[in-house]
C-alpha distance (Angstrom), angle and dihedral (degrees) to the residues before:
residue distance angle dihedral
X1 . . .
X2 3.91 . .
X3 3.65 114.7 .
X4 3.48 93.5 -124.9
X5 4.20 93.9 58.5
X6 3.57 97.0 44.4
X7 4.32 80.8 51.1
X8 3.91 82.7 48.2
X9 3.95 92.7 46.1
X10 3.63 94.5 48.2
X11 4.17 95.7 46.4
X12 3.75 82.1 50.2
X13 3.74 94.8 52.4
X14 4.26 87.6 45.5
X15 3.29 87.0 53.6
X16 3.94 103.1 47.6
X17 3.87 87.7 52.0
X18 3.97 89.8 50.7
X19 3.60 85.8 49.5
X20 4.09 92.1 48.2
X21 4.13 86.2 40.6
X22 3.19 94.4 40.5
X23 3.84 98.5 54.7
X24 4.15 95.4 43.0
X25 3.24 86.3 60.1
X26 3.88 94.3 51.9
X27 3.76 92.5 43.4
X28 4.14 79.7 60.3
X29 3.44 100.7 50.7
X30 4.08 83.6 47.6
X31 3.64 95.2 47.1
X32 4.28 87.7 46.4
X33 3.77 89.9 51.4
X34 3.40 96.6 49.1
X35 3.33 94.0 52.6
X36 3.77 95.1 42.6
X37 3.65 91.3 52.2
X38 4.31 94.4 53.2
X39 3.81 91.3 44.1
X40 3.85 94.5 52.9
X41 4.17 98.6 31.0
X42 4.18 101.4 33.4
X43 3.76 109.9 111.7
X44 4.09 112.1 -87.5
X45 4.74 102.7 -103.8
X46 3.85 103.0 -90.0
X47 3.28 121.6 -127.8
X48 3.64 85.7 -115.9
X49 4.11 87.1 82.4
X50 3.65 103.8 117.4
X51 4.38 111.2 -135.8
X52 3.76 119.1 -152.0
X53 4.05 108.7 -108.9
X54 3.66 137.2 -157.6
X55 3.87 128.2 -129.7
X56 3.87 120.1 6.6
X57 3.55 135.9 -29.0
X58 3.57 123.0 -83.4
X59 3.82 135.8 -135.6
X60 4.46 109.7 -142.5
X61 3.76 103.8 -145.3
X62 4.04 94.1 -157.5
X63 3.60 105.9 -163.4
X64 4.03 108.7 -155.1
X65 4.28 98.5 -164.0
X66 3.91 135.6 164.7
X67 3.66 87.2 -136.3
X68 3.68 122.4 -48.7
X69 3.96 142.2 30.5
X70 3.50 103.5 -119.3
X71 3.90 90.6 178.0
X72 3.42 92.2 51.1
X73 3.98 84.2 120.1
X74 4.09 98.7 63.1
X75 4.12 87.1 36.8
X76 3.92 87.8 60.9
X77 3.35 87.4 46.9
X78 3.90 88.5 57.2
X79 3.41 98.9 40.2
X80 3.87 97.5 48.8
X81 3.81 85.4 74.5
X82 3.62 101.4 53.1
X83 3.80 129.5 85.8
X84 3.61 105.1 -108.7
X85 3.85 98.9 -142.8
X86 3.96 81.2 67.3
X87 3.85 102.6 62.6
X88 3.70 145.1 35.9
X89 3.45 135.9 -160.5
X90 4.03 137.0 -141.8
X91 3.49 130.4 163.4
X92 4.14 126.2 -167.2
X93 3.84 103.8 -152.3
X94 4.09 132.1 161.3
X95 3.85 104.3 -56.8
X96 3.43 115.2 -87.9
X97 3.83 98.5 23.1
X98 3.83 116.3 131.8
X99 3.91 126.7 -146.2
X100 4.30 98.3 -147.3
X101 3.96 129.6 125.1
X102 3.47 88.5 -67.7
X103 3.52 109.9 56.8
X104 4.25 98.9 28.5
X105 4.00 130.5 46.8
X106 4.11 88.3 -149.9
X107 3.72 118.8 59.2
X108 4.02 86.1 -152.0
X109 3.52 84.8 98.9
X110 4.17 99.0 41.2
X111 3.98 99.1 137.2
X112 4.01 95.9 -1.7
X113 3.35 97.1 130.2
X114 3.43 131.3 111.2
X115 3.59 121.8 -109.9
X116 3.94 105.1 -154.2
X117 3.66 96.7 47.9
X118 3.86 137.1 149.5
X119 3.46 153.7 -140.9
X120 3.62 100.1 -96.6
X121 4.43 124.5 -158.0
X122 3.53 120.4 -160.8
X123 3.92 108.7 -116.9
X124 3.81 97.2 20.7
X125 3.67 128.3 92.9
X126 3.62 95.7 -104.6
X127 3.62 83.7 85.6
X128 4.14 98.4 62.9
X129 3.78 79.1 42.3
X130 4.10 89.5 69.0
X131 3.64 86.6 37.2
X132 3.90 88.7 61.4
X133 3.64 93.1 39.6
X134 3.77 88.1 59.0
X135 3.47 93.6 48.6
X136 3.47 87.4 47.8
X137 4.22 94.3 54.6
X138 3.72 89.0 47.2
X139 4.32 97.9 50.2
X140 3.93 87.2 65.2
X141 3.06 89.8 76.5
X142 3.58 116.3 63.6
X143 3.99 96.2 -165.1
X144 3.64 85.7 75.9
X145 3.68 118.3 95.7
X146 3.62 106.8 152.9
X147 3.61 128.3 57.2
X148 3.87 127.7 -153.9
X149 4.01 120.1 -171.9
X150 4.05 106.5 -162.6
X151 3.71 136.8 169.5
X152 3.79 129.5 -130.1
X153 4.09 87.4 -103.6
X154 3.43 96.7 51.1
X155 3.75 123.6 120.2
X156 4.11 131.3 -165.5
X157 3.92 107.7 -127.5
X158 3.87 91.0 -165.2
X159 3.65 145.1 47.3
X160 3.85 115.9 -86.4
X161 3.87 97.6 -119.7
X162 4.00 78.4 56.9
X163 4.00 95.0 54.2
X164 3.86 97.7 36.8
X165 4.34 86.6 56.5
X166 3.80 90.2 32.7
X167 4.07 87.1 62.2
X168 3.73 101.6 21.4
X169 3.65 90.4 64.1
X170 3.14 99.3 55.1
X171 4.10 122.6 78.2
X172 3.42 88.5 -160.2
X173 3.62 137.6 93.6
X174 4.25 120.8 -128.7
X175 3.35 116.4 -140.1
X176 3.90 123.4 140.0
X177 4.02 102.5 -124.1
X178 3.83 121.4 169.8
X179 4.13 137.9 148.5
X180 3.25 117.5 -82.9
X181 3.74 101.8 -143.1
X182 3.68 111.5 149.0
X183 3.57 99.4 43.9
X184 3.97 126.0 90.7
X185 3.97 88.7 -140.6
X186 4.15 107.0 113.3
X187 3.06 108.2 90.4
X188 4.38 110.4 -143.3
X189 3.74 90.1 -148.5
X190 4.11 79.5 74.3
X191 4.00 90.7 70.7
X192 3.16 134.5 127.4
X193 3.87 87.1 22.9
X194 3.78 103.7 49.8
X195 4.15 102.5 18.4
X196 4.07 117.9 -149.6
X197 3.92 91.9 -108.2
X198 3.93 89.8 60.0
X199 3.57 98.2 57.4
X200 3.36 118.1 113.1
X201 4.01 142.2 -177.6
X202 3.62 134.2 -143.6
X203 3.54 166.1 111.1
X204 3.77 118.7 -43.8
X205 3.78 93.9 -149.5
X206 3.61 101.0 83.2
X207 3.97 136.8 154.7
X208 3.61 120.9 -146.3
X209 4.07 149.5 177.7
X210 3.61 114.6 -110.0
X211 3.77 97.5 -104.2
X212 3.67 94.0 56.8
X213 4.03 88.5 50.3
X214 3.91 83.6 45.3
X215 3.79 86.8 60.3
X216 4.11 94.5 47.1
X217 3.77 88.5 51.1
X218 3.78 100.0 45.9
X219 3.90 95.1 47.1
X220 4.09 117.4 110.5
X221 3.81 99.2 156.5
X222 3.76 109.9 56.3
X223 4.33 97.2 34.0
X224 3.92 77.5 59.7
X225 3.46 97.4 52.6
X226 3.95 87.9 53.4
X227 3.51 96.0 45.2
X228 4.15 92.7 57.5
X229 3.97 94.1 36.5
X230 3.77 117.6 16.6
X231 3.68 106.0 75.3
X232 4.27 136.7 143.8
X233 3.50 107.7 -103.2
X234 4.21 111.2 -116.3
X235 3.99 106.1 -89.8
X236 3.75 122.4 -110.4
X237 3.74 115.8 -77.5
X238 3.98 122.3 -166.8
X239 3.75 84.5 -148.4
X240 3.33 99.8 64.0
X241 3.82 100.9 62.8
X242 3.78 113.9 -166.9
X243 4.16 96.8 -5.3
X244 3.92 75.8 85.4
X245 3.92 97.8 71.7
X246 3.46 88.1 48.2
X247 4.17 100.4 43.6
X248 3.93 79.9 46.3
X249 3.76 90.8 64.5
X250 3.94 90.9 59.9
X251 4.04 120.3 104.9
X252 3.57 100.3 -90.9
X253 3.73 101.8 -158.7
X254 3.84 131.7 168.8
X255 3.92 108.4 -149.1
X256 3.73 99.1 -162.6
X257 4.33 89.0 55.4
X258 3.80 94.4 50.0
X259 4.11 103.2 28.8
X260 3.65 108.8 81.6
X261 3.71 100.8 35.0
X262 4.33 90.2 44.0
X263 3.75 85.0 55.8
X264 3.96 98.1 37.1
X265 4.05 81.3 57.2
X266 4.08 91.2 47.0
X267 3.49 87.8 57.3
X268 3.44 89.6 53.2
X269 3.94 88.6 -120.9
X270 3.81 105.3 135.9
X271 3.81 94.0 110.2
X272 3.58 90.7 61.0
X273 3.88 97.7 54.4
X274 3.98 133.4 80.7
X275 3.75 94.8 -141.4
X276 3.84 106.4 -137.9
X277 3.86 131.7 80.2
X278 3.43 115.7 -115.8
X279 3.50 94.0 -140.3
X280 3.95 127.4 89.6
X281 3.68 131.9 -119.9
X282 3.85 136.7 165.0
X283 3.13 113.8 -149.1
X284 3.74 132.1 -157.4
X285 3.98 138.9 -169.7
X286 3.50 118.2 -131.1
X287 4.03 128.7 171.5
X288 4.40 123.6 -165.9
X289 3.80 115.9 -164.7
X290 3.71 89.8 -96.9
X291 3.96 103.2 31.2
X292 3.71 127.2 84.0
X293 4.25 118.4 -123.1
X294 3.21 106.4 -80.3
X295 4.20 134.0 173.6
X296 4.19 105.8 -121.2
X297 3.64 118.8 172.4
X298 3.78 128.5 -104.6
X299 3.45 122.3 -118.0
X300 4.04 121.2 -138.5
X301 3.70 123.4 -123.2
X302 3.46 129.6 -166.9
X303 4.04 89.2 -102.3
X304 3.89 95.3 60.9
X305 3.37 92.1 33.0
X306 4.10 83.6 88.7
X307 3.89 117.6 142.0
X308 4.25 95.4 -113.7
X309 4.36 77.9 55.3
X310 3.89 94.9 53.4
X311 4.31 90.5 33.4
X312 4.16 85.5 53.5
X313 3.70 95.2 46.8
X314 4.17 89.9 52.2
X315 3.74 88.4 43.0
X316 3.83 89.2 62.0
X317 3.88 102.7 117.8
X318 3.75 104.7 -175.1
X319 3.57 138.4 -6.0
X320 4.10 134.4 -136.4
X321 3.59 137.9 -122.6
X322 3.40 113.9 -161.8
X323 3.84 94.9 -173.4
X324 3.50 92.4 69.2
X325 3.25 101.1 14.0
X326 3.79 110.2 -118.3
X327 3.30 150.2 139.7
X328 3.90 118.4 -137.0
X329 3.65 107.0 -160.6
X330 3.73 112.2 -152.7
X331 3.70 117.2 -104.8
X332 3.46 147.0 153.9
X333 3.73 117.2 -164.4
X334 3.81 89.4 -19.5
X335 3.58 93.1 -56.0
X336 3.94 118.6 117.7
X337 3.74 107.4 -107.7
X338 3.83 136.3 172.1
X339 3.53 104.8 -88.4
X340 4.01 93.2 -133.1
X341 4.30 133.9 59.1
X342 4.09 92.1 164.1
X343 3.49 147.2 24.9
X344 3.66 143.8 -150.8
X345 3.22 150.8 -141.2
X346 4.95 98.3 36.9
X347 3.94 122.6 153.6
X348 3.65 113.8 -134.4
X349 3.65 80.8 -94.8
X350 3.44 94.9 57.4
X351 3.51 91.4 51.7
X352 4.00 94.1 39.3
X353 4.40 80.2 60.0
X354 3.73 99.2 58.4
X355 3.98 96.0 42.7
X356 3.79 84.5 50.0
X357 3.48 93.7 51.2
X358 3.55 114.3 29.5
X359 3.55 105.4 -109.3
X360 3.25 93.8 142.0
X361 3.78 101.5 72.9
X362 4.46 145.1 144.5
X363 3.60 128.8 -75.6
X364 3.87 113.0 -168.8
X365 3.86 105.0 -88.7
X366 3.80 79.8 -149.7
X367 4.17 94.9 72.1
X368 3.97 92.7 53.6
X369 4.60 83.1 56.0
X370 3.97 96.2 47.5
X371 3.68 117.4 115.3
X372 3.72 110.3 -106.9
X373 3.58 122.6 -112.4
């Protein structure tokens, strides 16, 4: 062979194995890039990612209070009862409050506040902000798979063995969700994110499963839209004269009775839900000269706190809607229930009544696991 064809051959073969080299080494850099790019721009875990847990499922009792417990007395008294490895406590108070000896009769609730929390105005949207925050405590922990939102006047009307089965059983979440038809309080400033037909009403007090508070906890989008649009209209003030009529004609909306269930029905979640609260109120209309009508809740004294009161309030089998006209029969997993495990609004005294007598008593666990007829 010519010397100038085997120089040819040999440059050719130099240059194939650049080529080859050449090309590895750019599939590295691509493969290194790649890799840089999803480690540094891939979405941050959500809280939403469910850990594996040992031992039993746990109810969290999130306690939403202005500053302290002041039924801490007939919740020790529920709690002492109750296995401890099924429930956990947390309690969003005024920041920089501390539940110790000093400031609480149980020590239940030693420590069990949260850490993060904030000053917190009835009507605004810093409440559903504590709500989340709770939520948020309570998702560390993956043990916990039910999760109980209840005020500082709230009172347990049964046993715990009775309320862990009565909400373990079910697979469902219970939050009282209805349309809000006749009242002036969506805002249209909230479309296209939150349309009129997904706007719902509601009790705050709810009880859900963990993938429902999951959802609460990861949402950005709607909580925004309430905090720009859904706010309580300014309350009538003598001094302002005729400014009144037209402040009156502003939405007057409550976030914490229209947040959860509006974004359960985003989510396209209804299906999923018993909707009623499990939690008790009596409610009463009441009109001032220069107030509207308006439904406030009663507050429980130690002389209707009577036994026959509490024993008609757990009787209560169903509850109506008159918006859309329906009955919710009270069930958990398909077998009839009472509709109600607490109840707001009781006065120490109150509370002092049904410790002192009882109230506060079993139902067999048994009738909440029998096959429905």
């Amino acid at each position: 062979m010519a010397p100038a064809a085997r120089g040819a051959k040999r440059r050719h073969a130099l240059s194939r194995k650049m080529l080859i080299l050449f090309s590895a080494l750019l599939s590295c850099v691509v493969v290194l890039v790649v890799a840089s790019l999803f480690r540094f721009h891939s979405p941050k875990p959500s809280i939403s990612i469910s850990r594996v847990f040992d031992g039993p499922p746990k109810i969290a009792f999130l306690f939403l209070v202005r500053r302290n417990l002041p039924l801490d007395f007939l919740w020790d008294s529920f709690f002492q009862n109750a296995d401890v490895s099924r429930f956990s406590i947390y309690v969003h108070s005024a920041p920089g409050f501390v539940f110790d000896e000093s400031t609480t009769r149980s020590d239940f609730f030693y420590g069990r506040q949260l850490g993060n929390s904030i000053q917190v105005l009835w009507g605004e949207s810093s409440m559903i902000q504590a709500e989340r925050l709770l939520l948020a405590a309570a998702l560390e922990d993956p043990a916990n798979q039910r999760f109980v939102l209840l005020s500082d006047s709230c009172v347990p009307l049964y046993n715990f063995s009775y309320v862990y089965n009565y909400v373990m059983v079910s697979p469902r979440s219970f939050v009282d969700s209805f349309l809000d038809a006749k009242e002036g309080r969506y805002n249209p400033k909230m479309s296209p994110k939150i349309p009129r037909e997904k706007w719902r009403k509601g009790s705050q007090w709810i009880t859900i499963v963990r993938k429902h508070a999951e959802v609460i906890v990861d949402d950005d989008g709607i909580f925004s839209v309430f905090k720009k649009y859904c706010k309580r209209r300014p309350p009538v003030d003598s001094r302002n004269g005729k400014l009144n009529l037209k402040l009156q004609k502003q939405h007057n909306c409550i976030p914490d009775e229209h947040y959860v269930q509006t974004l359960l029905a985003m989510h396209g979640l209804e299906g999923e839900l018993e909707r009623r609260t499990l939690t008790y109120t009596l409610w009463n209309q009441s009109a001032t000269k220069m107030e509207n009508k308006g439904w406030h809740p009663m507050t429980f004294s130690y002389s209707n706190a009577s036994p026959q009161r509490i024993n008609e309030i757990k009787g209560i089998s169903h509850v109506y809607y008159e918006t859309e006209y329906r009955i919710e029969w009270c069930h958990t997993n398909s077998t009839s229930a009472p509709c109600f495990l607490f109840a707001r609004k009781f006065s120490r005294g109150a509370a002092m009544r049904l410790l002192s007598e009882e109230v506060v008593d079993n139902l067999e666990v048994s009738a909440l696991l029998a096959t429905p007829p």
